[in-house]
N, C-alpha and C positions, 0 to 999 in steps of 0.2 A: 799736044795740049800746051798751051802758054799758063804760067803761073798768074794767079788771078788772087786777089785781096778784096774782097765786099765786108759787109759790114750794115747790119740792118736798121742802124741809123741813118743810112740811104738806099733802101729798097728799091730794087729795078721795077717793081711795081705796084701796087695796093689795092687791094678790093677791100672796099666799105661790105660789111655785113651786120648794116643797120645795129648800129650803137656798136659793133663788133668788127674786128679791122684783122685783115692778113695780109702782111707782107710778105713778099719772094724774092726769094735772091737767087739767081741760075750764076754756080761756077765748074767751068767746064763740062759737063753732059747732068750735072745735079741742080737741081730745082727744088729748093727747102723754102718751107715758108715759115710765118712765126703767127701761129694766131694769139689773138689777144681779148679777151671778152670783159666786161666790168662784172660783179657780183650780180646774180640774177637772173643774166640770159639766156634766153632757150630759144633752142635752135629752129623749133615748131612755132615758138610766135615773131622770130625774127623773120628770117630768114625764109623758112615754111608757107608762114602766112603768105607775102611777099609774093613767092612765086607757086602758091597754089600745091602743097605737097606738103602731107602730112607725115613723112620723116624722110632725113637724108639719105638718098640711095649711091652716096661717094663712100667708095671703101678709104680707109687712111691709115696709115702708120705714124703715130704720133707720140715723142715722148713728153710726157708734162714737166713747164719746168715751176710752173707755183701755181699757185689757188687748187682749188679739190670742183671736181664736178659729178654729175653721176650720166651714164650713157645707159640709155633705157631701146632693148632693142625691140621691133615691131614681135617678135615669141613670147616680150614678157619678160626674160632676164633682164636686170638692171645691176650692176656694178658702179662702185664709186670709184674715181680715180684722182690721185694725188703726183707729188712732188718725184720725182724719180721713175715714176711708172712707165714702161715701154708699153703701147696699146696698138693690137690690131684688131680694127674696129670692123665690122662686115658692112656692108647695105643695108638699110632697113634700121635706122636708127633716131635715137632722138638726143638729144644733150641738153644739160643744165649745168649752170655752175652755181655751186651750193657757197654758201658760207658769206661774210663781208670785205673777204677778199679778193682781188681781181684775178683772173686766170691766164695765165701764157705757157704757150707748147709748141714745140717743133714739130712740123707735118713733114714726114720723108717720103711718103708714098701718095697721092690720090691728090696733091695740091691744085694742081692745074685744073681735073674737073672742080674741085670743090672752089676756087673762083668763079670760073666760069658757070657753075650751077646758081651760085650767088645773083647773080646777074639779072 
């Protein structure tokens, strides 16, 4: 492995998810992305609508790094998720981001489908 320095102020690459944006950076066999959503969005009428799917079936490991959202799974539990929070999230889910703050998280696990689902 060669020593590698990125920086996601220039992302190897972007997916748009309509008004909502993830970046990815792959350094050495790791692929982390940085999602970003504005106050408000949800994952069901962005995204969902979009491609026809009424909640996310990408599992993810994500830790929050600001704004608060709440993850609502298809059984019915719904938890709120904030600043420091490590989240592993299952399939079968939906998201919001609550509050008039914007939201940004590091995705460690499920990135690559969760672009490509975007799609």
């Amino acid at each position: 492995m060669e020593l590698e320095i990125k920086n996601f102020a220039k992302p190897d690459e972007t997916a748009d998810l309509d008004g909502g944006r993830l970046d990815l950076l792959t350094a050495g066999h790791v692929t982390v992305g940085r999602a970003t959503y504005p106050p408000g969005w949800v994952w069901s009428e962005r995204v969902g609508a979009r491609t026809n799917r009424r909640s996310c079936e990408v599992e993810h490991v994500v830790l929050v790094l600001s704004g608060r959202a709440v993850i609502s799974m298809d059984d019915g539990r719904e938890v709120t998720i904030g600043p420091g929070d490590l989240c592993a999230v299952p399939p079968g889910h939906d998201f919001e981001v609550l509050g008039d703050e914007p939201y940004a998280s590091l995705h460690f696990h499920g990135v690559e489908e969760y672009g490509e689902a975007s799609e």
